[in-house]
C-alpha positions as CSV (number, residue, x, y, z in Angstrom):
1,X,-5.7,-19.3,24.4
2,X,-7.7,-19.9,27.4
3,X,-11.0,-18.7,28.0
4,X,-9.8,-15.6,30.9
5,X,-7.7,-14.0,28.5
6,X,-10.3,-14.0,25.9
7,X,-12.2,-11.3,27.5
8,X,-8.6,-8.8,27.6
9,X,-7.7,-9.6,24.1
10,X,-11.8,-8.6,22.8
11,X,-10.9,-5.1,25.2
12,X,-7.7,-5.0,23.4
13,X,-9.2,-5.8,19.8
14,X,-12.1,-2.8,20.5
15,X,-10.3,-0.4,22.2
16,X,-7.9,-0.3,19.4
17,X,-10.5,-0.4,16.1
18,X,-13.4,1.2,18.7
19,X,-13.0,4.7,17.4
20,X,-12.5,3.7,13.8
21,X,-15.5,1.8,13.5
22,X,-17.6,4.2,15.4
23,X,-16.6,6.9,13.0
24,X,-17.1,4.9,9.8
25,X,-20.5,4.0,10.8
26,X,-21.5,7.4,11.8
27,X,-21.0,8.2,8.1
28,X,-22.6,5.7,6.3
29,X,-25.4,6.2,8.5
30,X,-25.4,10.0,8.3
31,X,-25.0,9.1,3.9
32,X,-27.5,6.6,4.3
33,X,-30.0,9.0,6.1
34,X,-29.4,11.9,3.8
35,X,-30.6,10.0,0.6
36,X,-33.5,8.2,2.0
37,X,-34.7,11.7,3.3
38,X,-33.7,14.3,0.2
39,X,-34.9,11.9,-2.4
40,X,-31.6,12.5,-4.6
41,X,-31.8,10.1,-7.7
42,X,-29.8,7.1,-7.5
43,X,-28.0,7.8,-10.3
44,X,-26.3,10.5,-8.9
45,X,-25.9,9.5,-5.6
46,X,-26.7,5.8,-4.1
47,X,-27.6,4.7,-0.8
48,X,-24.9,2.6,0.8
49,X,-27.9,-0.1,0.9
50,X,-28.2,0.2,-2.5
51,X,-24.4,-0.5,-2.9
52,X,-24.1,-3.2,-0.8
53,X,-27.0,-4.9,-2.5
54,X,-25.9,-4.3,-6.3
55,X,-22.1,-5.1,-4.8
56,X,-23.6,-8.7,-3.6
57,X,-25.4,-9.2,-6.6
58,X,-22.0,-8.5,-9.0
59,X,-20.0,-10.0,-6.1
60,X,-18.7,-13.1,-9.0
61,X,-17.6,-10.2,-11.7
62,X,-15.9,-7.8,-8.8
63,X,-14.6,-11.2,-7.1
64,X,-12.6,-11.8,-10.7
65,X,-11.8,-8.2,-11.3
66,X,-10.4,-7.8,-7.5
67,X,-8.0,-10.9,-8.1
68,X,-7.1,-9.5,-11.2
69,X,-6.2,-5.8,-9.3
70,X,-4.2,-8.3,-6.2
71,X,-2.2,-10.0,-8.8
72,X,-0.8,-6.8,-10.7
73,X,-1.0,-5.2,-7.0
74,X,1.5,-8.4,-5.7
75,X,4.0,-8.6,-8.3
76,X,4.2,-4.8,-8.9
77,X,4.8,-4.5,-5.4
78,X,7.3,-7.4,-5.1
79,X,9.1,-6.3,-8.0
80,X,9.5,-2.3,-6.3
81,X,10.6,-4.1,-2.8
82,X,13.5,-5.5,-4.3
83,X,15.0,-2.8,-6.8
84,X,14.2,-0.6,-3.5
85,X,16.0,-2.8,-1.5
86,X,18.9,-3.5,-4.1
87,X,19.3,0.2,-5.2
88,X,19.2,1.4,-1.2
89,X,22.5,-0.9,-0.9
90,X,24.2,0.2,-4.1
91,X,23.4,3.7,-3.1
92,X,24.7,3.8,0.3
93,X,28.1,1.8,-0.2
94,X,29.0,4.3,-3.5
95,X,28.3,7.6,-2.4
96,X,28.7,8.7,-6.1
97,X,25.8,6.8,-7.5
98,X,23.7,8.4,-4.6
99,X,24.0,12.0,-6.1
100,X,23.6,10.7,-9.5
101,X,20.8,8.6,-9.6
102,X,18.3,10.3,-6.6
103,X,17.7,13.1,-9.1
104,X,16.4,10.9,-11.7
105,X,14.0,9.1,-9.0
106,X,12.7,12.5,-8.1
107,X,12.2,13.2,-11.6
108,X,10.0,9.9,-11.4
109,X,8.0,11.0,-8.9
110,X,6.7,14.0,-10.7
111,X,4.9,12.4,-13.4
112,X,1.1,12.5,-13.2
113,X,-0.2,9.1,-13.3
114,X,-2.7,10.3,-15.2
115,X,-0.3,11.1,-18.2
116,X,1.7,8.5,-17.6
117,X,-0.6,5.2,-17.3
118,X,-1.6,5.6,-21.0
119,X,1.8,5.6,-22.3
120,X,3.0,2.6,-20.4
121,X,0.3,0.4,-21.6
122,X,0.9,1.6,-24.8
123,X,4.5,0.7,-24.6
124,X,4.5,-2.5,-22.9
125,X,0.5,-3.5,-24.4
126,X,-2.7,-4.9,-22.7
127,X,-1.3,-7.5,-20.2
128,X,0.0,-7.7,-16.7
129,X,3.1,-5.6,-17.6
130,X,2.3,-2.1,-17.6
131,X,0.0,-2.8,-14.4
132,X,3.4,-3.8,-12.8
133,X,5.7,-1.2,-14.4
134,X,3.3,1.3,-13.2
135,X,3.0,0.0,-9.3
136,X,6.8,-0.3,-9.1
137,X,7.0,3.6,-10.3
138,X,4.5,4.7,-7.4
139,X,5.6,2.9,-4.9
140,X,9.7,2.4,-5.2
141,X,10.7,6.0,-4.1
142,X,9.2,5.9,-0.7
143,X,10.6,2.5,0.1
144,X,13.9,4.1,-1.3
145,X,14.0,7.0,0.4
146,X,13.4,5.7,3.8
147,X,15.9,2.7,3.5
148,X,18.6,5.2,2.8
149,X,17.3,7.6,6.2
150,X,17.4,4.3,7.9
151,X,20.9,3.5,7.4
152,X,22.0,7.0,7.9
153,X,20.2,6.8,11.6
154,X,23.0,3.8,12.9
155,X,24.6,5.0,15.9
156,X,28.1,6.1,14.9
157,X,29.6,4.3,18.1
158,X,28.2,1.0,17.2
159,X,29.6,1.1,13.4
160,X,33.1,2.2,15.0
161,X,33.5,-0.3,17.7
162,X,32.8,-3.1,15.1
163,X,35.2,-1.9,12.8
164,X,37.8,-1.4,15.7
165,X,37.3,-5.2,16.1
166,X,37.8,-6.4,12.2
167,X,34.5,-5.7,10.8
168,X,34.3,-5.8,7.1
169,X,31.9,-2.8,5.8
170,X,29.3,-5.3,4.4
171,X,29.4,-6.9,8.1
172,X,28.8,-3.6,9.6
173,X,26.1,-2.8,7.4
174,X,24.6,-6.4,8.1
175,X,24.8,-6.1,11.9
176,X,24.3,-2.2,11.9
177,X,22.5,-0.5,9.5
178,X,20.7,-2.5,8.1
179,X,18.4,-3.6,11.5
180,X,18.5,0.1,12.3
181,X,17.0,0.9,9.4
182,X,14.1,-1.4,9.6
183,X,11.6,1.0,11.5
184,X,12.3,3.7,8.6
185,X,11.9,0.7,6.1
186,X,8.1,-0.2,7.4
187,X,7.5,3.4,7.7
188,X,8.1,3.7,3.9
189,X,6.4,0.1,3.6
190,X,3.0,1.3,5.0
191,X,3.1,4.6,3.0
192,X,3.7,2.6,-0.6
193,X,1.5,0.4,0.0
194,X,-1.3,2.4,0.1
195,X,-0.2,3.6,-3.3
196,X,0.3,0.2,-4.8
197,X,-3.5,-0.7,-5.4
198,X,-4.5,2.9,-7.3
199,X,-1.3,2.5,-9.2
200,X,-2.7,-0.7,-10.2
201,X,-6.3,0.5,-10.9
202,X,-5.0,3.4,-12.4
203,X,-3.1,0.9,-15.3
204,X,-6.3,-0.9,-15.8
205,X,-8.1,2.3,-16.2
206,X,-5.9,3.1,-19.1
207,X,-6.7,-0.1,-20.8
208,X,-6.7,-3.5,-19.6
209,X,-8.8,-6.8,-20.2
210,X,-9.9,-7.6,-16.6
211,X,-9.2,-5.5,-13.0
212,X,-11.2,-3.0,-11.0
213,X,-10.0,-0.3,-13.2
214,X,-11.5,-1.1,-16.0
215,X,-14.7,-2.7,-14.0
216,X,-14.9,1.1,-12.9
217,X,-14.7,2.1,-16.3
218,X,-17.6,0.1,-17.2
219,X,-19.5,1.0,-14.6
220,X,-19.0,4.7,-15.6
221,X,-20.3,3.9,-19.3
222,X,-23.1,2.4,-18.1
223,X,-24.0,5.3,-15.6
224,X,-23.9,3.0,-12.7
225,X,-22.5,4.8,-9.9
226,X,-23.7,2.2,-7.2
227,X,-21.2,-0.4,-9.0
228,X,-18.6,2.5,-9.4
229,X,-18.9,2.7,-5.7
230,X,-19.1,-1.0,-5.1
231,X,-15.4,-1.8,-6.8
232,X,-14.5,1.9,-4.7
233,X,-15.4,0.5,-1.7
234,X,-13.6,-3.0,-2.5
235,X,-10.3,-1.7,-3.4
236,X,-10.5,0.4,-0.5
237,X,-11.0,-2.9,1.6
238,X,-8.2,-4.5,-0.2
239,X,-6.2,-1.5,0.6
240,X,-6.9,-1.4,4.4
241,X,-5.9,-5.4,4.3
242,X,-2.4,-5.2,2.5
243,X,-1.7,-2.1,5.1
244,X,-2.8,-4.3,8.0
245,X,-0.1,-7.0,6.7
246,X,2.5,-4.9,6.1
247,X,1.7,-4.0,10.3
248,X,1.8,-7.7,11.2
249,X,5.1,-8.4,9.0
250,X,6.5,-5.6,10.9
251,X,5.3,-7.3,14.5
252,X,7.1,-10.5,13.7
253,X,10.3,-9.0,12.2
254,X,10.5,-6.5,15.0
255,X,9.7,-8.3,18.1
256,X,11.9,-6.5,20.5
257,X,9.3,-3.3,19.8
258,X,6.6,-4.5,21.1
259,X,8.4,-5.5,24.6
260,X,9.6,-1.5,24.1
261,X,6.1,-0.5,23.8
262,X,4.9,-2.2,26.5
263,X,6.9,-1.3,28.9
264,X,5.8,1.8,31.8
């Protein structure tokens, strides 16, 4: 990158996280300010200065929990993207299995984690497994549902001149639906992900050896909000980071939207 276009892409960079910034640090300023000037005890609410600092000082303990949260995060995750992905094809070749099995999704979708968390570690036990089970049950119906309103989107037109030329259906779902699908299928992407890390946290809570659930748990015992607030503020970071790469894996698997965007 040369040094001239250094300059456009700093613009670029601020004019897009500018306003975000600007509003996050109005608030921890305006939080900030209202401890230090009502006197409110720490212990029922912190100074963000008094996070930060008791956050650095536990930053080895919230550094193993947080890699302990990513791990259940990454292979929950993984293991939702491909029985979404999987069930989204089975679903829209066998129009049967559709009407059959979307009820019992939606059904999924209704249970409170809160009720639910408990019971799967206390089916599958202590390790990673229930942290997995219970990321792939938050976060497979969105990716579901908006594979299946992607394919549905392919121009009629496109799928019938392919098949007037020999076309085999998986072909046309290959060429067709499946790339016209893809903006619905990071729409869903971005939405689960956000769900994937409290899924995650929400496991731990219930019972785990090591993760930011059970950190916060700890915390909570101990009547330490400033480290409750600490491993808050880290999964939150983690959060805005997976959701930033799901953005970028979109960018490179859908180039021609960019040249879309930019254009007058």
């Amino acid at each position: 990158m040369s040094n001239a276009a250094l300059p456009g892409l700093l613009a670029r960079l601020f004019g897009h996280a500018g306003p975000a910034v600007a509003s996050v640090s109005t608030l921890i300023l305006g939080w900030e300010a209202y401890v230090q000037l009502s006197g409110i005890s720490a212990t029922a609410l912190p100074a963000p200065s008094r996070i930060i600092v008791q956050g650095f000082e536990q930053r080895e303990a919230l550094a193993r929990h947080t890699l302990a949260t990513l791990q259940a995060t990454t292979f929950g995750f993984a293991s939702s993207l491909t029985a979404a992905f999987v069930f989204s094809i089975l679903i829209d070749f066998f129009r049967p299995l559709r009407r059959a099995l979307f009820p019992v999704f939606i059904i999924t979708q209704t249970l409170p984690l809160v009720a639910i968390a408990p019971l799967i570690v206390l089916w599958f036990g202590f390790g990673l497994t229930p942290k997995i089970v219970l990321v792939a049950l938050v976060t497979f119906f969105p990716m579901l549902v908006a594979l299946a309103q992607g394919y549905e989107a392919t121009d009629h037109n496109i799928s019938a001149l392919l098949a007037s030329m020999g076309a085999s259906r998986w072909r046309i779902f290959v060429m067709a639906r499946l790339p016209s699908a893809l903006p619905y299928f990071f729409a869903g992407l971005r939405i689960s992900i956000t769900y994937a890390v409290v899924g995650a946290i929400f496991a731990e809570y219930a019972g785990a050896a090591r993760g930011l659930g059970i950190y916060i748990l700890n915390a909570k015992n101990n009547f330490r909000p400033d480290l409750v607030l600490a491993a808050v503020f880290v999964s939150a970071t983690l959060t805005l980071l997976l959701f930033s790469a799901t953005v970028l894996l979109q960018r490179a698997a859908m180039p021609w939207a960019r040249l879309t965007e930019s254009r007058p």
